[in-house]
C-alpha positions, 0 to 999 in steps of 0.5 A: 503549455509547461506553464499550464501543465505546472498549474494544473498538475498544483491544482489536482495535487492540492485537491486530492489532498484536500477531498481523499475521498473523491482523488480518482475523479479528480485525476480523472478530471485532470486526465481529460482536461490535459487531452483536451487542450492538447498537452497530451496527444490523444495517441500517447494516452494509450501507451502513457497507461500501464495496463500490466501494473493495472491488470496486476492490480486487479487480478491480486485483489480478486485472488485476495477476495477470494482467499480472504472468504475461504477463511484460511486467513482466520485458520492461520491466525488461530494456530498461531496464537495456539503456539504462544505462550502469553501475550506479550509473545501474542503480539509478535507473533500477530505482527509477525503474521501480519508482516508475512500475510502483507508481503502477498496481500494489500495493506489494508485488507491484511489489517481487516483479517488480523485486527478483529483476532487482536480485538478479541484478545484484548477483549478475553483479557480487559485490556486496551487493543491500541497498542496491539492495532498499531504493532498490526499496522506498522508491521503490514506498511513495512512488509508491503514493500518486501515482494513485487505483489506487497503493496500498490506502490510495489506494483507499480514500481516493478511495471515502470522500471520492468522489474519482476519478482525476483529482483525484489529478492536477488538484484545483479547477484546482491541481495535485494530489498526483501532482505533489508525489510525482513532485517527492519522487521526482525529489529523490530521484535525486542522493541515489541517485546518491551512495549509489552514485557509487562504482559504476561497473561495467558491466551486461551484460542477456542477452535480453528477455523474452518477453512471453507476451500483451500483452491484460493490459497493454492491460487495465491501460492501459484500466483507467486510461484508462477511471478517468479517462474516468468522472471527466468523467461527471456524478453517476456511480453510487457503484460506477462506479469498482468495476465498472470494475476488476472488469469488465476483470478478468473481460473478461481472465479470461474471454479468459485460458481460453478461449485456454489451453482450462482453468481455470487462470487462474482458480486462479493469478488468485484465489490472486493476489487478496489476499482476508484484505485483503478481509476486513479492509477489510469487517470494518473499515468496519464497526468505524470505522462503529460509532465513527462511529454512536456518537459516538466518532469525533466526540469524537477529531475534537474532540480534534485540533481542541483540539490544533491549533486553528483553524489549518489549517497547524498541523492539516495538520502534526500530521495529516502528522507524527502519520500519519508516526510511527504509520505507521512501526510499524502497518500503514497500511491499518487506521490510514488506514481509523480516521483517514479519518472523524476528518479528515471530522469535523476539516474539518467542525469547522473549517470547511475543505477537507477534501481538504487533509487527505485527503491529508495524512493519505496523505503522512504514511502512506506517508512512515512506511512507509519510516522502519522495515523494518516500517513498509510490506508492501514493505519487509517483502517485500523483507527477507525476499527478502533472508533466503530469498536468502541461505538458498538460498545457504547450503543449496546450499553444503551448510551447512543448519543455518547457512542455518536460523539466518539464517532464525531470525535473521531472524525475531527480528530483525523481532520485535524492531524489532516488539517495540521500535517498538510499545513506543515507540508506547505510551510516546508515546501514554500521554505525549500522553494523560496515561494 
């Protein structure tokens, strides 16, 4: 049967690198073919899915959609602009707002508020928006691993090691792994400020935005105030954290239609909600739950003992730097949701915190989302910004069929740095293996 759950599992990690677009039914396929022949007992399925991480997931993205359409987002990114002085500070500051913005909303959704605001400047100014798109998307992938709501991986590491809000600020009385990603993004300020040095023209800002209600950002201040609040709580129930989010979601749907007086929100806020990242995650608890209950995730944590040893040092870099290159070409939230139960078995073998791991593991998963355009949904977001823009452009000047090569263009482009990267990956891992 271990056989079996090892082949298997080669086969649903190979296929959700190659169709990304269909990774839930894969692992959802997977799911059910491990139930089926009995690799995971029908009654372990239940528990093997954590219905706290799930409801978190669910209840920010609500909270976030509703947020994002009150157009406070927008408003804060005008008065911020009116605050700088030339473009060089211009890009700061958006990466600045987009690192704060990301701390609290998905990586993906704090691109989409804050690339068209960068698209419009380097409009005003003729100039290209790569650079600033990119300074946007480093910022939003690093900071997503600030706080416990940052980030989908961030989710899901404080549901599996049950750690709240506050423990991603203090930890046993120490500074936590805010501190470390707020001191990565102050380095980053002075290598912006000379990307851009040479940029010195000023940025005109029509009106603000009109902030069309103000009761989702109270709603999203609350949800983060009353996260840090249940972490003073004593032996709190398993899904506090979940009910948090989606309780204050609900609250600002419930407000949402009966002020508007029809159902809309309710469209525009579910077709907001990320439901295939749902399913995934479901379908994926219950794959590495299978690993777990077969024995195999305890034979990969004996083999990262093996490799690095007793040395806690020397098993933190490989786990940082291993998550920093595979990070680069897959998708972290399935490679997080594999690695977070080995780092549970390598910290019990070795005897040690298994926090210091933890996080270990989500620095190296977000630093590698940034080393290639595919190794983060933000970046891939604001690629193809930055494809559709220029699209637009060429169709408007009346030349359709250039503007459908660009499109074209751009899609072989990331199939070939997909193409590439993946065959690089398993070059590594048949050397590492011996295979």
């Amino acid at each position: 049967m271990k056989l079996f759950t090892i082949i298997l599992f080669a086969i649903t990690y190979i296929l959700m690198i190659a169709l990304p677009k269909k990774r839930p039914y894969v692992a959802l396929i997977s799911a059910v073919i491990f139930v089926v022949s009995g690799a995971m007992p029908l009654g372990s399925v239940f528990s093997a899915i954590d219905w706290n991480v799930l409801l978190m997931l669910a209840g920010t993205m609500g909270t976030v959609a509703l947020f994002i359409e009150s157009k406070m987002p927008e408003r804060m990114a005008d008065l911020l602009l009116q605050k700088t002085p030339n473009v060089m500070w211009v890009a700061v500051a958006l990466s600045v707002f987009a690192g704060v913005v990301s701390a609290f909303v998905d990586n993906v959704a704090t691109v989409l508020m804050i690339a068209p605001v960068a698209l419009s400047i380097a409009k005003k100014l003729k100039t290209s928006p790569v650079a600033l798109l990119i300074c946007i998307a480093v910022s939003s992938n690093l900071q997503g691993a600030a706080t416990l709501v940052g980030d989908t991986t961030s989710i899901m590491l404080g549901g599996y090691a049950n750690m709240d809000f506050l423990d991603f600020i203090v930890m046993d009385g120490k500074c936590s792994i805010f501190f470390a990603v707020e001191l990565g993004a102050l380095v980053t300020v002075p290598v912006i400020m000379f990307i851009f040095r040479k940029e010195k023209g000023k940025v005109t800002v029509g009106e603000p935005t009109a902030v069309e209600d103000l009761f989702p950002t109270w709603l999203l201040c609350g949800t983060v105030v009353l996260l840090i609040a249940a972490s003073f709580i004593p032996g709190r129930p398993a899904l506090t954290n979940g009910l948090i989010c989606m309780t204050l979601f609900l609250i600002g749907l419930v407000r949402s239609i009966l002020q508007k007086k029809h159902f809309g929100p309710i469209k525009y806020a579910l077709g907001e909600i990320d439901f295939e990242t749902l399913l995934l995650l479901m379908s994926l608890f219950v794959v590495i739950g299978t690993l777990t209950e077969t024995g195999v995730i305890e034979d990969i944590s004996a083999l990262f003992v093996k490799l690095g040893g007793n040395s806690l040092f020397g098993m933190y870099s490989i786990i940082v730097w291993g998550s920093v290159i595979i990070s680069a070409f897959i998708d972290n939230i399935p490679y997080v949701a594999t690695m977070l139960p080995v780092v549970q078995g390598i910290a019990a073998m070795m005897g040690c915190d298994a926090h210091v791991l933890y996080f270990g593991l989500l620095v190296g998963a977000t630093l590698g989302g940034n080393l290639t355009p595919i190794g983060a949904s933000a970046n891939i977001a604001a690629i193809g910004i930055l494809v559709a823009v220029l699209n637009q452009l060429l169709i408007r000047s009346g030349r359709e069929e250039q503007g459908l090569m660009v499109v074209l263009a751009g899609l072989v482009c990331v199939l070939m740095l997909m193409v590439r990267e993946i065959s690089d990956l398993f070059d590594l891992i048949k050397s590492l293996f011996d295979f």
